[in-house]
N, C-alpha and C positions, 0 to 999 in steps of 0.2 A: 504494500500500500504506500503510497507518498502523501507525502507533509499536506495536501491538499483535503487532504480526509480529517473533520473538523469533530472533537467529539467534545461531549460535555460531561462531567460526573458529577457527580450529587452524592455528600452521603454527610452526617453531623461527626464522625467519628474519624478526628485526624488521621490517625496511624492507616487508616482503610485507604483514604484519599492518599494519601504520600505513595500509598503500594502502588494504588491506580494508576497513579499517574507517572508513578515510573515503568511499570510495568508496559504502560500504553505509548509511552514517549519512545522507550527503546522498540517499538514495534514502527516506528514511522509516522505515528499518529500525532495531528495535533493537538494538544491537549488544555481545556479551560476545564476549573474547579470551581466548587460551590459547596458554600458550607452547610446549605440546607436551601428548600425548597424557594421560599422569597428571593435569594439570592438568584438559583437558577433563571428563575421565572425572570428576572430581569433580564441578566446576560443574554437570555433565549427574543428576548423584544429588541435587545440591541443590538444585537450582533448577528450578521445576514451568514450565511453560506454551513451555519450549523448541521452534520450531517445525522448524528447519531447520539442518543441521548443513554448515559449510564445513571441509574438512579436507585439508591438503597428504596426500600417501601417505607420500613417505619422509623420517623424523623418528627423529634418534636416540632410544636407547629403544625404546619402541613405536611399532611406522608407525603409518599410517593405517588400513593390513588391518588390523591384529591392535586398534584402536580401533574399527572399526567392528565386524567380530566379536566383541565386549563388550558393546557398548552393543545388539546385537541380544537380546542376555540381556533386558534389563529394558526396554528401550524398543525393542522391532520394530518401531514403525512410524514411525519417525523419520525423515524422508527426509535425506540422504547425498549432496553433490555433491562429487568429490576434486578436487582441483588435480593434476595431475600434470605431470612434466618427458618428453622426450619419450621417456628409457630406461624409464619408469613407467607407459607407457600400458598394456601389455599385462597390469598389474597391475592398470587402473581398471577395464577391461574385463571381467576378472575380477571385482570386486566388482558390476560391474553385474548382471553375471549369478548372481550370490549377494545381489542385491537393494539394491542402491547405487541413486540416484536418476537420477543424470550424472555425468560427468566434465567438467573444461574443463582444454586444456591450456598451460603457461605458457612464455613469456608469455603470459598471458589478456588477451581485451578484457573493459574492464568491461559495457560493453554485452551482449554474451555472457553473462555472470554475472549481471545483473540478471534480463535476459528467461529465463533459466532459474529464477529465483531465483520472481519471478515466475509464471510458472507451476507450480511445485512449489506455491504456496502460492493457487492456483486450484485446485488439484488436492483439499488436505489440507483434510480434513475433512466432504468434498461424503457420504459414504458411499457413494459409490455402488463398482459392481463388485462387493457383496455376493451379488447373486441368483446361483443356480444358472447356469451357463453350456452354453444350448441347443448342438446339434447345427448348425441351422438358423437365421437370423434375419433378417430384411430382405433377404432373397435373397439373403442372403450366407452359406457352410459354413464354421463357426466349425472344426471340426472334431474331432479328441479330443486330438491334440497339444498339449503344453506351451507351446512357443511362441505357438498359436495361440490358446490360453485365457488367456494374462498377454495378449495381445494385445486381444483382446475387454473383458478388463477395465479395458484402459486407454481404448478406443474408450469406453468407457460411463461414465468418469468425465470426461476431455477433453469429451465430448459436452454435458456440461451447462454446461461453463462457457465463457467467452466468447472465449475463447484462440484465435489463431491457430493451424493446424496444416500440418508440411509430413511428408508422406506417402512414403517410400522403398520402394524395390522394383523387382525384374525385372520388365519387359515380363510382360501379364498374369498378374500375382500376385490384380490384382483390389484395384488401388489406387482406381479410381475407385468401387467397391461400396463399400470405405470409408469414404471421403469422401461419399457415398451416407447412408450408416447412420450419421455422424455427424450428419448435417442431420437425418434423422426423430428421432433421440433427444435433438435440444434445442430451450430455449425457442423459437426460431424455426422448429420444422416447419412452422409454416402457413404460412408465408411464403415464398416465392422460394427457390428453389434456382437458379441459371445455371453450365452448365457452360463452358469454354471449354477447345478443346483448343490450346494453344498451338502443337505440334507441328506440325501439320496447316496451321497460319492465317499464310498467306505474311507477312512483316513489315507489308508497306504496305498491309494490310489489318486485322492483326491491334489498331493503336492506333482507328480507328473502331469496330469490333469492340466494344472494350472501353469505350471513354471517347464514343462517339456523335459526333455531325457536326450541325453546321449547314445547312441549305440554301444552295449556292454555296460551300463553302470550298472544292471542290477539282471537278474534271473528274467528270462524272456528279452530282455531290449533289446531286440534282433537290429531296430534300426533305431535312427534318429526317429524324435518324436517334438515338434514345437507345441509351446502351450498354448492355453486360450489366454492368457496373458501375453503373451506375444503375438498372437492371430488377432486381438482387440487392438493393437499399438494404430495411432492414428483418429481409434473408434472410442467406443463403450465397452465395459465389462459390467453386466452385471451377475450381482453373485445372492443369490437364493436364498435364502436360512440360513446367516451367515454366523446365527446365534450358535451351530451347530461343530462349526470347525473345531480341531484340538489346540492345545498352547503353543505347542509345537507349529504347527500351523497359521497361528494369529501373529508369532513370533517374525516369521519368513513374509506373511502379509502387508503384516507392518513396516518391514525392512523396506519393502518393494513401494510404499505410499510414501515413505520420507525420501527415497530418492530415487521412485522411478526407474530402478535400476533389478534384473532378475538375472539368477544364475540359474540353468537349468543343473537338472542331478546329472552328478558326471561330470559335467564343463568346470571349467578352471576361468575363463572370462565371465564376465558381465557381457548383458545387454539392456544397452538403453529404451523403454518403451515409453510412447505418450498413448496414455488412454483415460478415460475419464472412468472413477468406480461409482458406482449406483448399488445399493446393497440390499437390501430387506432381511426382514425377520419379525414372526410372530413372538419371539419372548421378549421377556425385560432382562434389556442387558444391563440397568442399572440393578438389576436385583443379584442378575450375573456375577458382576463386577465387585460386588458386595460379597459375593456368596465365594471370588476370587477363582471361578470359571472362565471369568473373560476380562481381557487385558483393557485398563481405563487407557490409556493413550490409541490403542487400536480405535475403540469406540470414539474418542475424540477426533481421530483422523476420519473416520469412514464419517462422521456427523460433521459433516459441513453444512447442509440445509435437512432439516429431518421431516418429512413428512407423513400424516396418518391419517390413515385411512379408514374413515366410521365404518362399525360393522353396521349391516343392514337392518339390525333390531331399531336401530337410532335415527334411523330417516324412513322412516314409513310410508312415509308419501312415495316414495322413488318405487314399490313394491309392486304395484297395479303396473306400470309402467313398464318394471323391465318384465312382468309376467309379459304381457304384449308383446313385449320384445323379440323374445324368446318364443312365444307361441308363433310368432308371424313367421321367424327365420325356419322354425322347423317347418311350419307349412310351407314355405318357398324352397326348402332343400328337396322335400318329400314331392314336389308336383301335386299338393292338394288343395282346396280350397281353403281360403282364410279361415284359422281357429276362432270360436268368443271361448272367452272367461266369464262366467257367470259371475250373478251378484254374491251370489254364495259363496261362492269358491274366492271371489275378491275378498272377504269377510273374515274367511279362517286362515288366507294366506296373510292376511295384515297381522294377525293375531299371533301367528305364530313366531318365535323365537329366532331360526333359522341358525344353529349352532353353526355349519356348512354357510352361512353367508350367499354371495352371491350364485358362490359355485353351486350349491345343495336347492336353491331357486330354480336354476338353468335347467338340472337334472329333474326337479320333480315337475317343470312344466312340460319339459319333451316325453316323460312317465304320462304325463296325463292328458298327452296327444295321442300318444299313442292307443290306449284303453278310451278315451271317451266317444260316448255316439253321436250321431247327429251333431259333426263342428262344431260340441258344446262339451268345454273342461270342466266339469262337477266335482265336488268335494272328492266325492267316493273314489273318482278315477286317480286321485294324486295317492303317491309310494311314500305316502311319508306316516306314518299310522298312528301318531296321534292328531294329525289333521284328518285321518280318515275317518277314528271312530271318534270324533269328536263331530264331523259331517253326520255319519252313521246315525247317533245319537241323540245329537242337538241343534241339529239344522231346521228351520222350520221354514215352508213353504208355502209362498202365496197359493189358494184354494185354486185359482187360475188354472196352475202350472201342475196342482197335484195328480191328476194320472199320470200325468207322461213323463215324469219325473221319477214317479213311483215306479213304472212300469220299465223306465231305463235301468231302474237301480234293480230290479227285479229280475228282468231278461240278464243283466250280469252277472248277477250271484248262481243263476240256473248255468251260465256257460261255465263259471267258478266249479259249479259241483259237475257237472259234466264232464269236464277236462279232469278231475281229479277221481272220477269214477266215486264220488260221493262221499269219499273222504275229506269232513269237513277241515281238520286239521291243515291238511295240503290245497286245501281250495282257499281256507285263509291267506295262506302262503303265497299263494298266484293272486290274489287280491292285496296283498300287504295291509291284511288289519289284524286283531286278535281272535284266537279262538272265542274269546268271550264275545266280540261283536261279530262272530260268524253266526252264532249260536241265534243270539240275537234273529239278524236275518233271517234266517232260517225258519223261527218259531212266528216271525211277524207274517212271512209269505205262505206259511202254511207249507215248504217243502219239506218233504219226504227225501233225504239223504240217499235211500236205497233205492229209492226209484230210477237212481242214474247210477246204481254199480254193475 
């Protein structure tokens, strides 16, 4: 960064400030102090080209809140990292989501601070995230929620610049589509994308994998082997469950992020790669890190801009929508006529939890193309069996609709016990509900089990 990058810090506790600002000054930054928040709020009216605001939260006087709620008067777009103690988080969190930049909590590492600092000022001024925000975009459903639009916005300014990014979220949220849609939206789309799923890539296979082999270093290396760390140089790497690698592994990771530089196994040189890393992972690597599974400086390096990704339990809205989604692409693959979702089936799919997230969505709507009649996806047809005998159950239906309705769920349970020669057990099983809601059926229609063995 150069001397042109303007920061301000804020905190009533000398010794904090003295750290800061030496800390901030040997980084290239230029650095104003304030001994508390009146002060800031001046400096911030007087002084033009201010880039980035560091501010403790609690400060007698005015906090931090009630400074940052001021300064969004006249300067909105000022990015906001707080410092907080660990009775304060629940306050940063708060202002994050009223539009703070980060939090870091204290004692801070500098390192921490910088690389956030750092990327706020990658971020500021790119313009981007202005455009309208599609529905749809690089195969990925932005969708209509909040969450999911500040979300998009940041994918599209992150994307242009050169930043590191690690990626959060449940088990198919649709973290790797992310990281996906990062790579086509910056300078290096033409270039390499490699993905690697850390996860999945036994350890003693996972370092050739990535860093490549010489012919003869080990048992099998019949030839030369380049990595995907070397096959990405120019491009992207992105790397999967990253929560998952050994220390041994985080060790050589690490090495390769501080200076760009890999040896594969075998080789006695270095080689130089430029590639940008993009990372994900479902766990808490602070919990990790604590727990002294996973190296804090790695995690510092890979978190240059961190993004997460709501599970679908938290944007409800977006549910009906990508049901649709999903229904229409499997009819367009299959050559059939356009699927509906019913009101019903809209109902118990809001309702439910969705551990599987998007991915566990996607799968029980093309389940419930496939099983329902009449281009209509009803409770009963979806594979998910507490929405089924929850349908089963306690669905209730306008008088309107009730034969035909009746009579669909009816002719299915007769093909259920048919295909299973009457064995109610195994007809549940091809309907995915329980024996107890088979039973049910059963005794509501009036079948006779034996009549189809």
């Amino acid at each position: 960064m150069t001397a042109a990058h303007k920061i301000l810090i804020v905190d009533d506790d000398p010794s904090i400030l003295e750290v800061l600002y030496a800390r901030l000054s040997a980084s290239n930054f230029k650095v104003l102090k304030a001994k508390d928040a009146a002060e800031a709020e001046q400096i911030l009216k007087a002084q033009k080209g201010i880039d980035l605001l560091v501010s403790d939260i609690k400060m007698p006087g005015k906090s931090g809140m009630e400074l940052f709620t001021d300064i969004r008067k006249f300067l909105p777009d000022l990015p906001v990292i707080f410092l907080t103690a660990y009775g304060t988080i629940p306050d940063a969190v708060d202002a994050i989501k009223l539009g703070a930049a980060d939090y870091i909590s204290k004692p801070f590492d500098g390192l921490e601070l910088i690389n956030k600092i750092n990327a706020m000022m990658a971020l500021r001024g790119t313009g981007a995230g202005t455009d309208a925000i599609p529905l749809v975009e690089s195969g990925f459903y932005w969708g209509k929620s909040a969450a999911m639009k500040d979300l998009y916005t940041m994918v599209k300014k992150v994307a242009i610049t050169p930043v590191n990014v690690l990626i959060l979220g449940e088990s198919g949220v649709g973290k790797e589509r992310i990281a996906g849609c990062i790579h086509q939206n910056s300078p290096r789309s033409k270039q390499p994308y490699m993905v690697v799923d850390c996860g999945s890539t036994p350890a003693g296979i996972l370092e050739s994998e990535l860093f490549g082999h010489l012919k003869g270093a080990f048992t099998n290396a019949v030839k030369d082997k380049v990595g995907l760390i070397q096959a990405a140089d120019s491009g992207t790497l992105f790397l999967d469950e990253i929560g998952n690698i050994s220390h041994d592994m985080q060790c050589r990771l690490l090495r390769f992020l501080e200076d760009k530089k890999i040896r594969q196994v075998g080789a006695v040189r270095e080689t130089l790669v430029d590639c940008r890393v993009i990372a994900a992972t479902n766990a808490d690597l602070t919990q990790a890190i604590e727990a002294g599974s996973f190296r804090q400086d790695l995690y510092y390096r890979l978190k240059g801009v961190t993004l997460t990704i709501p599970p679908l339990r938290e944007r409800k809205e977006d549910i009906y929508h990508l049901a649709c989604l999903y229904a229409d692409s499997y009819a367009q693959a299959q050559g059939i006529d356009r699927l509906r979702i019913s009101d019903a089936t809209v109902k118990v799919l809001e309702e439910h939890p969705w551990p599987g997230n998007v991915r566990e969505l996607k799968n029980t709507i093309e389940a419930g193309a496939i099983l329902c009649r009449n281009q209509v996806i009803e409770p009963w047809d979806l594979q998910v069996e507490s929405i089924r005998e929850n349908a089963v159950l306690t669905v209730d239906l306008p008088d309107s609709q009730d034969f035909s309705i009746k009579q669909s769920e009816k002719d299915t349970i007769i093909r259920a016990l048919k295909k299973s020669r009457g064995v109610q057990k195994d007809a549940a099983d091809l309907l995915g509900i329980s024996k107890r809601a088979m039973h049910y059926k059963v005794r509501k229609y009036d079948n006779d089990p034996i009549l189809y063995k």
